[in-house]
N, C-alpha and C positions, 0 to 999 in steps of 0.2 A: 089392502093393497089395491082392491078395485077402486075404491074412493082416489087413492093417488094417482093411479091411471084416471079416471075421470077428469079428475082437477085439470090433470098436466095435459089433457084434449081440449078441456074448455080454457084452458090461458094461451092455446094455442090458437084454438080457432078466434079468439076475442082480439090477439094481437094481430094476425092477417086481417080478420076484418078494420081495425084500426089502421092498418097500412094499406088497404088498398083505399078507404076512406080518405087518407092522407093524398095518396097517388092521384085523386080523382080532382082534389080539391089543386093541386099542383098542373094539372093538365088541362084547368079549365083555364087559372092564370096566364099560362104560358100563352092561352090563343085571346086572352080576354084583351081586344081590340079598345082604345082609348079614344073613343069619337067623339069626347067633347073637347080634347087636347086639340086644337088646331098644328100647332108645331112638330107633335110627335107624328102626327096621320102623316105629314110633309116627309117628315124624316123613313119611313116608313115606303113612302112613294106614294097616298091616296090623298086627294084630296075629299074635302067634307060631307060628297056625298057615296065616299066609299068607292068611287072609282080609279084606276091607274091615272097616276099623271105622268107615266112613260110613254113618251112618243112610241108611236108603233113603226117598225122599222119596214119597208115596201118588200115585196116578194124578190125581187129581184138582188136585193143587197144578200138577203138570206144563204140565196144559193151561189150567190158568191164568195162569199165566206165559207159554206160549205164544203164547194167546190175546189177553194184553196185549202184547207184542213185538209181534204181527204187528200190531193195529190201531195202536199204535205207529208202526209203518214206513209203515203205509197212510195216513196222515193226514199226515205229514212229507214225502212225495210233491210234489213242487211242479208243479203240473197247467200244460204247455206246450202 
């Protein structure tokens, strides 16, 4: 009976290792960036040398925007 306790540890421990070996190879995919794609970088937002091509938007728009969200939320408030 020790033998099948043994066994049914090491199928275990062999299958975890095989899943997270799985896991690893799956999470390198997901960030595995395309930089010789020109098309997909665009789709993506970077151009070829890996940098944004979203304009950056002035400090000033920022906080206005903010500024109207928040009194936004302050006003929609329903006073209990």
């Amino acid at each position: 009976s020790i033998y099948l306790q043994l066994a049914t540890l090491l199928l275990k421990a062999d299958l975890k290792r095989e899943e997270k070996q799985w896991q690893r190879t799956i999470r390198r995919t997901a960030h595995d960036i395309p930089w010789t794609n020109v098309h997909l970088l665009r789709d993506i937002g970077l151009d070829r040398d890996g940098r944004s091509t979203r304009a950056n938007v002035p400090d000033a728009v920022k906080v206005e925007r903010r500024v109207r969200h928040l009194r936004r939320v302050l006003t929609s408030r329903i006073m209990t």
